[in-house]
PDB file of N, CA, C, O and CB in Angstrom:
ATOM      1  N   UNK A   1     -10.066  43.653  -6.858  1.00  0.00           N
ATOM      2  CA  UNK A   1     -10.194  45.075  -7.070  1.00  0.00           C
ATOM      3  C   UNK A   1     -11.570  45.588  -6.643  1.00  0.00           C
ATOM      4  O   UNK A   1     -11.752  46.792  -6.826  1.00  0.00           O
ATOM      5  CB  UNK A   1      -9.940  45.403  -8.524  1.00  0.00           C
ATOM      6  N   UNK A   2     -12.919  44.634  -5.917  1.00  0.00           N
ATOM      7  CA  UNK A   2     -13.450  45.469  -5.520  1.00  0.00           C
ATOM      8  C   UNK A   2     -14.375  44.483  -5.656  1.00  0.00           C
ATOM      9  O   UNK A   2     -13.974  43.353  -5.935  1.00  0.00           O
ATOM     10  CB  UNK A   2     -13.412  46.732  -5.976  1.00  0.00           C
ATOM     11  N   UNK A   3     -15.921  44.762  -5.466  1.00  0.00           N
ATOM     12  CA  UNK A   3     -16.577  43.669  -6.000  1.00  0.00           C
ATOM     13  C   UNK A   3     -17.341  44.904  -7.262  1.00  0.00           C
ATOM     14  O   UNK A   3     -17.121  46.073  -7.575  1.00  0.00           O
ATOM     15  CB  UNK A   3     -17.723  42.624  -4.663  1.00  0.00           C
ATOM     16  N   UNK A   4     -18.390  43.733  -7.721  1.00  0.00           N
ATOM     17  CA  UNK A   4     -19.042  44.154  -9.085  1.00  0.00           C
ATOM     18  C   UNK A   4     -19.932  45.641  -8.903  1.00  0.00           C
ATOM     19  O   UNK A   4     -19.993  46.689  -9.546  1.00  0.00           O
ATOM     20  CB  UNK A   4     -20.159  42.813  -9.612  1.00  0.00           C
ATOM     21  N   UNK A   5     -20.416  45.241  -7.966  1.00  0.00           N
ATOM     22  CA  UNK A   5     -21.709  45.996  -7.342  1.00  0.00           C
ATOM     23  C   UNK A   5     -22.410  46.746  -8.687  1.00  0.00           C
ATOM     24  O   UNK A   5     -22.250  47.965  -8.627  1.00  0.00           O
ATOM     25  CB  UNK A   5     -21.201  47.288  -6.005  1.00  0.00           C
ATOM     26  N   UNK A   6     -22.786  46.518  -9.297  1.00  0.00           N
ATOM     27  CA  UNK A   6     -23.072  46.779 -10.914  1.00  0.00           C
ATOM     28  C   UNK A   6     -22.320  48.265 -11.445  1.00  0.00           C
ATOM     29  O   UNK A   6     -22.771  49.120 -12.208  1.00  0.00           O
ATOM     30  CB  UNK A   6     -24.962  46.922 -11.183  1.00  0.00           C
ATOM     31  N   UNK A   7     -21.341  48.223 -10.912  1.00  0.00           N
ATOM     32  CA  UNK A   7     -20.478  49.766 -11.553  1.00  0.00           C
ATOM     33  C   UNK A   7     -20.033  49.158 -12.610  1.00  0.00           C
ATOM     34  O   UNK A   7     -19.543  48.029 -12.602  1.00  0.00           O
ATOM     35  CB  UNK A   7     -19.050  50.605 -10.640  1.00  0.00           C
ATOM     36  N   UNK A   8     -20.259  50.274 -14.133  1.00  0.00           N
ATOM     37  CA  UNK A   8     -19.312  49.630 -15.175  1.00  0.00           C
ATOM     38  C   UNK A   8     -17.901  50.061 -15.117  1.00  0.00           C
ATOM     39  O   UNK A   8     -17.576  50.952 -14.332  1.00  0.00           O
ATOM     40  CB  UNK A   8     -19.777  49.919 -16.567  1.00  0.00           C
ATOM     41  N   UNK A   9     -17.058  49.505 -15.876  1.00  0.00           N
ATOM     42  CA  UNK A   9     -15.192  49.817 -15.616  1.00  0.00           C
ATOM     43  C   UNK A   9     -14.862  51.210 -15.588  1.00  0.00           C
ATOM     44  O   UNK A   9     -13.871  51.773 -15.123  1.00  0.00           O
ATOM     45  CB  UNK A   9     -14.105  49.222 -16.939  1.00  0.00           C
ATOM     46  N   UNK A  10     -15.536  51.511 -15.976  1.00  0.00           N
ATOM     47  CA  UNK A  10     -14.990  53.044 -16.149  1.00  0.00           C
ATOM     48  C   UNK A  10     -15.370  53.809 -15.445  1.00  0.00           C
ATOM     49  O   UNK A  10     -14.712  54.850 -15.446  1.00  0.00           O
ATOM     50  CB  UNK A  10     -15.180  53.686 -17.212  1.00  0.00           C
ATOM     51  N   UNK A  11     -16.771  53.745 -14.332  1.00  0.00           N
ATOM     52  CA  UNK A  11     -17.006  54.280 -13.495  1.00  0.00           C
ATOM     53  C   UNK A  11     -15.987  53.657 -12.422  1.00  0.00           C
ATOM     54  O   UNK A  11     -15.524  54.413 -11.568  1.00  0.00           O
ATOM     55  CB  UNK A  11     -18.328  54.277 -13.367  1.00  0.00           C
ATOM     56  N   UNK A  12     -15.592  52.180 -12.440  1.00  0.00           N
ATOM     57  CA  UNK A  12     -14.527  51.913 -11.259  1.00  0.00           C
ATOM     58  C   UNK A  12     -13.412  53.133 -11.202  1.00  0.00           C
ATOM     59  O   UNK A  12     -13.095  53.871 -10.269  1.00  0.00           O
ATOM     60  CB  UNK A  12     -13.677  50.371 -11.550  1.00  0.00           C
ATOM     61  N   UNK A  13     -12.916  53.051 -12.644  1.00  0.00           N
ATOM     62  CA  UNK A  13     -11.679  53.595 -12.786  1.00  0.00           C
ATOM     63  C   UNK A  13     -11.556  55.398 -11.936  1.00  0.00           C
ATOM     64  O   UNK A  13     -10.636  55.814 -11.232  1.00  0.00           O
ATOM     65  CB  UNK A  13     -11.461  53.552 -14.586  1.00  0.00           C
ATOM     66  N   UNK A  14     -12.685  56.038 -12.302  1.00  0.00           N
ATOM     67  CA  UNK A  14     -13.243  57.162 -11.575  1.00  0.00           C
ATOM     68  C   UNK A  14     -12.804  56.943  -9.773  1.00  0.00           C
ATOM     69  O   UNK A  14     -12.118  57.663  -9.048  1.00  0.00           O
ATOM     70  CB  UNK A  14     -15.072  57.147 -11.919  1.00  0.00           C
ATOM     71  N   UNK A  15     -13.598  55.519  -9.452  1.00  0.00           N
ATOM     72  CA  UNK A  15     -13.454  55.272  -8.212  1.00  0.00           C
ATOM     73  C   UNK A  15     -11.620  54.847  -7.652  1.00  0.00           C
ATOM     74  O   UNK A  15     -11.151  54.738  -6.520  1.00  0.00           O
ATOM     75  CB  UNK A  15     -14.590  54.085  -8.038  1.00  0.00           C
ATOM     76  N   UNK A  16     -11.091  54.723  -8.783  1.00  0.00           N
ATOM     77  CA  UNK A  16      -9.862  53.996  -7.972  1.00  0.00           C
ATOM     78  C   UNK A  16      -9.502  52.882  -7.935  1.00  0.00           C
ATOM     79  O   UNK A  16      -8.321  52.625  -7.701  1.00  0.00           O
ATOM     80  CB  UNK A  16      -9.869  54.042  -6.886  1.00  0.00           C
ATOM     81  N   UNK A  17     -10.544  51.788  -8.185  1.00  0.00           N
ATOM     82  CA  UNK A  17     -10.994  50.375  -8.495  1.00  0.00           C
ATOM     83  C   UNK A  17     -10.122  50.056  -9.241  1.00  0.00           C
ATOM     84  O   UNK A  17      -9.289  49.170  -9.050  1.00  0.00           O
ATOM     85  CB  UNK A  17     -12.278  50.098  -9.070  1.00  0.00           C
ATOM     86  N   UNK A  18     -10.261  50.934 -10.408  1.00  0.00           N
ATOM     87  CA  UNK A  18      -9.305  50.052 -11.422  1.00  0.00           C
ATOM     88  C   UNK A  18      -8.374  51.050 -11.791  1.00  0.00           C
ATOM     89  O   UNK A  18      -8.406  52.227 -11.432  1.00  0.00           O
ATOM     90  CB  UNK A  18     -10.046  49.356 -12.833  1.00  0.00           C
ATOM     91  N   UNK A  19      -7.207  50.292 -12.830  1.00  0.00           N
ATOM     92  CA  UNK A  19      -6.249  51.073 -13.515  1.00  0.00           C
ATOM     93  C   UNK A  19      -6.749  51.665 -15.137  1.00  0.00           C
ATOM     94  O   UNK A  19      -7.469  51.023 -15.903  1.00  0.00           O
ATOM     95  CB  UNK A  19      -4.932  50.091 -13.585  1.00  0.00           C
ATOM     96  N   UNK A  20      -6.349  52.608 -15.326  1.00  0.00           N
ATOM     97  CA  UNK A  20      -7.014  52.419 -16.717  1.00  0.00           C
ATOM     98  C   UNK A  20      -6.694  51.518 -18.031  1.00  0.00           C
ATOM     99  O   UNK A  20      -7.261  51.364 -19.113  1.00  0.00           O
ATOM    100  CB  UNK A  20      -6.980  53.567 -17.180  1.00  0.00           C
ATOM    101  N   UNK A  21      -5.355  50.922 -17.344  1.00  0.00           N
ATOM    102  CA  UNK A  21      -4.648  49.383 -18.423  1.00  0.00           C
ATOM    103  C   UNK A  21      -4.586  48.386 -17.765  1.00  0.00           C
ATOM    104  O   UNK A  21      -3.639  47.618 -17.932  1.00  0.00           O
ATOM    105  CB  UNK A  21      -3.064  49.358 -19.038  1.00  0.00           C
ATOM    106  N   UNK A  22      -5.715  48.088 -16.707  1.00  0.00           N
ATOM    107  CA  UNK A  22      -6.601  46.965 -16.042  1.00  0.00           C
ATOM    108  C   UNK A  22      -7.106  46.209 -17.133  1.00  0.00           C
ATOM    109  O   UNK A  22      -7.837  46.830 -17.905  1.00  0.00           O
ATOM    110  CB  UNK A  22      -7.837  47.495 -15.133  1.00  0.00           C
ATOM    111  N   UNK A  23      -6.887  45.023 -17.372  1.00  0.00           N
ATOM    112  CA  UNK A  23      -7.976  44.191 -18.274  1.00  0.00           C
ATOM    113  C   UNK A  23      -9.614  44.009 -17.887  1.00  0.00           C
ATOM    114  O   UNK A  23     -10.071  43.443 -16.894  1.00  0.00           O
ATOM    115  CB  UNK A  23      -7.424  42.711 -18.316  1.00  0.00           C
ATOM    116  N   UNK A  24     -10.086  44.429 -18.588  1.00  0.00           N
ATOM    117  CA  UNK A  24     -11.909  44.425 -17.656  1.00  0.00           C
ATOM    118  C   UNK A  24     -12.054  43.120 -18.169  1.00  0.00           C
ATOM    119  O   UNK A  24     -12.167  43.021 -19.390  1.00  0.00           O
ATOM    120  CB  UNK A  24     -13.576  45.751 -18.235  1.00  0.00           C
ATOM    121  N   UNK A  25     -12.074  42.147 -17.509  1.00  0.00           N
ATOM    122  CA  UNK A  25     -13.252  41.060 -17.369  1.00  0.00           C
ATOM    123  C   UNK A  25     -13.526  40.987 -16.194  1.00  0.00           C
ATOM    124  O   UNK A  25     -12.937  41.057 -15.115  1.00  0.00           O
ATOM    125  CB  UNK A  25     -13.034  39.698 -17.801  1.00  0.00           C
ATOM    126  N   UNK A  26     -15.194  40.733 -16.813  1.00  0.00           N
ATOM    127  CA  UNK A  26     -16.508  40.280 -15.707  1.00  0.00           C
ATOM    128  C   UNK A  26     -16.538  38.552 -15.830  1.00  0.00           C
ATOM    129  O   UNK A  26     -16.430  38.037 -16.943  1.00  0.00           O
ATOM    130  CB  UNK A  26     -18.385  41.071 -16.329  1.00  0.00           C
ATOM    131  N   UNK A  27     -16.653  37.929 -14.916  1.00  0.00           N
ATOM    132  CA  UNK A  27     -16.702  36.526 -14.692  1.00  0.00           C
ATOM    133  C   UNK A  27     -18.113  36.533 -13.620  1.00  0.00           C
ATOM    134  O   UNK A  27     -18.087  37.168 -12.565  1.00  0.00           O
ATOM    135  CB  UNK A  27     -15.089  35.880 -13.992  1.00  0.00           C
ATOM    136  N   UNK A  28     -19.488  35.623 -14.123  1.00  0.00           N
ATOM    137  CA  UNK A  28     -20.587  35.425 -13.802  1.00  0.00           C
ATOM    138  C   UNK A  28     -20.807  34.353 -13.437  1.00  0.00           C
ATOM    139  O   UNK A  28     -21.744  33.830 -14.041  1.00  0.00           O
ATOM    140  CB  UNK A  28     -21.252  35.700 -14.479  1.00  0.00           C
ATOM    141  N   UNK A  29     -20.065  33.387 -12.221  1.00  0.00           N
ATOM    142  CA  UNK A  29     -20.045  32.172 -12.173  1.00  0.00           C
ATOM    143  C   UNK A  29     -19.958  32.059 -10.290  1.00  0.00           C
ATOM    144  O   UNK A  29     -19.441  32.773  -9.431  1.00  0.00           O
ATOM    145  CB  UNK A  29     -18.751  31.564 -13.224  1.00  0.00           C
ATOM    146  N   UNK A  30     -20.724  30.827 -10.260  1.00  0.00           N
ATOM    147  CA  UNK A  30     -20.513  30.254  -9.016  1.00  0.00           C
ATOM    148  C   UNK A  30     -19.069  29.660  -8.408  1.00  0.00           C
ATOM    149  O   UNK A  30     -18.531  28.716  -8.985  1.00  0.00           O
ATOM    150  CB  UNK A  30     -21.400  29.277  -9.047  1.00  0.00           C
ATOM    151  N   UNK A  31     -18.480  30.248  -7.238  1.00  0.00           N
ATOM    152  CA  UNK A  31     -17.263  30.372  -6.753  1.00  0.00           C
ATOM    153  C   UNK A  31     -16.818  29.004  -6.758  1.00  0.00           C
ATOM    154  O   UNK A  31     -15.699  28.646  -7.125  1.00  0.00           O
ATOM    155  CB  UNK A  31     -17.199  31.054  -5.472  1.00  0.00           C
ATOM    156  N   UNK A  32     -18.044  27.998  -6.195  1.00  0.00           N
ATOM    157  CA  UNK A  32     -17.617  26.492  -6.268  1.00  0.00           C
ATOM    158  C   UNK A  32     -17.238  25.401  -7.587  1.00  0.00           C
ATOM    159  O   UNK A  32     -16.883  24.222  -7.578  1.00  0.00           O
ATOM    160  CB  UNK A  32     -18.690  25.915  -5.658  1.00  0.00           C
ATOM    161  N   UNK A  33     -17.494  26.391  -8.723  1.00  0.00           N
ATOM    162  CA  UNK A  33     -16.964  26.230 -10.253  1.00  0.00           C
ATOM    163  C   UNK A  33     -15.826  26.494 -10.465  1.00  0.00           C
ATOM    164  O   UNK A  33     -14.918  25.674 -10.601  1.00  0.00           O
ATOM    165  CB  UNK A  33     -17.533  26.945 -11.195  1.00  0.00           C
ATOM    166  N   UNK A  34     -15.722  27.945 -10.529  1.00  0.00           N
ATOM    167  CA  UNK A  34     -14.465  28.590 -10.596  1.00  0.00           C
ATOM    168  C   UNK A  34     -13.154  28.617 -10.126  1.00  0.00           C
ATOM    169  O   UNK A  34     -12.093  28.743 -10.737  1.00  0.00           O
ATOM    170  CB  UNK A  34     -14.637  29.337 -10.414  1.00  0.00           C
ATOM    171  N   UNK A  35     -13.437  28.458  -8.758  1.00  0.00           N
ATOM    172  CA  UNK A  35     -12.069  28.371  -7.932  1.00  0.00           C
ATOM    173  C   UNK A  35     -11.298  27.406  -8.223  1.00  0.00           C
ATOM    174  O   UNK A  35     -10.166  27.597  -8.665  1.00  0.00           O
ATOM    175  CB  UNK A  35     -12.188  28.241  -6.576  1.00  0.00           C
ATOM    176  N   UNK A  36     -11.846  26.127  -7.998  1.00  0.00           N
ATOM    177  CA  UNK A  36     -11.321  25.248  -8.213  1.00  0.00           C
ATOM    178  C   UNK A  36     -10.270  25.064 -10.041  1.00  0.00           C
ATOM    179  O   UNK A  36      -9.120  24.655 -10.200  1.00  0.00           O
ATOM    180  CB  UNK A  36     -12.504  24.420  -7.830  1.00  0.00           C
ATOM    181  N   UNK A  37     -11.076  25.458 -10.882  1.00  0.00           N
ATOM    182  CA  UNK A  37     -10.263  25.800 -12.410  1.00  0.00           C
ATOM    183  C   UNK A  37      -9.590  26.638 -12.434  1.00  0.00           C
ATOM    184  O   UNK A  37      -8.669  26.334 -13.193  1.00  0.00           O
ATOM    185  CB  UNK A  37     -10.906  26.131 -13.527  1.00  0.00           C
ATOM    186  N   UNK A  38      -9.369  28.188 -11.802  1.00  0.00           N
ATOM    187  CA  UNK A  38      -8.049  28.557 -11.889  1.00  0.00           C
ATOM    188  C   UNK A  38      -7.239  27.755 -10.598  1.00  0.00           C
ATOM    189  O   UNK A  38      -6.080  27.387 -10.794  1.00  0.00           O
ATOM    190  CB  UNK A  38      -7.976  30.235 -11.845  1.00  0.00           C
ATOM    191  N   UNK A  39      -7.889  27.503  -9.287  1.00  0.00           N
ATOM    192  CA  UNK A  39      -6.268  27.232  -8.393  1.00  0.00           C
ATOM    193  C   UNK A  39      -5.886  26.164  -9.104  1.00  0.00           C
ATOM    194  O   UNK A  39      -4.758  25.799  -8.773  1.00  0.00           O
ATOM    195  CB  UNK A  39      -6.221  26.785  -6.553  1.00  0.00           C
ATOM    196  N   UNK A  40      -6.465  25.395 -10.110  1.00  0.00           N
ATOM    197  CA  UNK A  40      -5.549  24.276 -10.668  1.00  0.00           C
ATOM    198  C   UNK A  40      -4.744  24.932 -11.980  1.00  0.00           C
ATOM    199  O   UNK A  40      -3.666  24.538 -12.424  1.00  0.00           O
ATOM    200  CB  UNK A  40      -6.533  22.847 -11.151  1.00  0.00           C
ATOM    201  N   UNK A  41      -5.365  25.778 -12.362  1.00  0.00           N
ATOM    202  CA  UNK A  41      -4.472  26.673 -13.740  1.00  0.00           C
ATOM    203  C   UNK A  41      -3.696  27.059 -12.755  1.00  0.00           C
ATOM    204  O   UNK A  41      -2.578  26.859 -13.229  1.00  0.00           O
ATOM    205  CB  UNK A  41      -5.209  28.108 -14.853  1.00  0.00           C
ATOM    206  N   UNK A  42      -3.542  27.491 -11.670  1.00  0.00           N
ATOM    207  CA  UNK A  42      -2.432  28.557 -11.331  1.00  0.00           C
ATOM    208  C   UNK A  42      -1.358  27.489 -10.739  1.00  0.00           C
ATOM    209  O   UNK A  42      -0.171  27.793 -10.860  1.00  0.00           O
ATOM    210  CB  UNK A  42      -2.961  29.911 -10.100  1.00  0.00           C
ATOM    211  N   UNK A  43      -1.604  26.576 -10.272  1.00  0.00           N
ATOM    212  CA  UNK A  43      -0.910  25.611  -9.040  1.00  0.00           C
ATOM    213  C   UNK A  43      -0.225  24.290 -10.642  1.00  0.00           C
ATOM    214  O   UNK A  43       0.700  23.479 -10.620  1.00  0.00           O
ATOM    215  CB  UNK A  43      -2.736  24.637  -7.323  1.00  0.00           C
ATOM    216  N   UNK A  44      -0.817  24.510 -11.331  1.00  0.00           N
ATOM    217  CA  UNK A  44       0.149  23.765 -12.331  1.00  0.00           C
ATOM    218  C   UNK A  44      -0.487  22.401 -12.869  1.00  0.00           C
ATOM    219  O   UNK A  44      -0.103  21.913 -13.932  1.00  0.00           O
ATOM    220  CB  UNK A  44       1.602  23.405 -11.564  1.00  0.00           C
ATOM    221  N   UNK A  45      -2.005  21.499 -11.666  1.00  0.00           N
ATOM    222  CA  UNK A  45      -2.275  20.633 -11.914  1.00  0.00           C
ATOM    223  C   UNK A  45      -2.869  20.190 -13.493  1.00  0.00           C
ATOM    224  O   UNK A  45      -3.199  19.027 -13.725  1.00  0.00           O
ATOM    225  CB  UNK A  45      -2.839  20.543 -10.971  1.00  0.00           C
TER     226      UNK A  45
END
């Protein structure tokens, strides 16, 4: 939905970014952490 660029949710929502029954989480993590823990949450491993 966009990147962070330090807008808070509700200024997204203004922008279009978001829905207003969008779940807002912010996730502050290095991609080479992350990715890997959801594609295995999502892929089933």
């Amino acid at each position: 939905y966009g990147s962070y660029s330090g807008a808070v949710p509700t200024e997204k929502i203004t922008w279009g970014k978001l829905d207003i029954d969008t779940p807002r989480f912010m996730i502050e993590s290095d991609a080479t952490i992350v990715a890997p823990l959801i594609f295995a949450r999502v892929l089933g491993w």
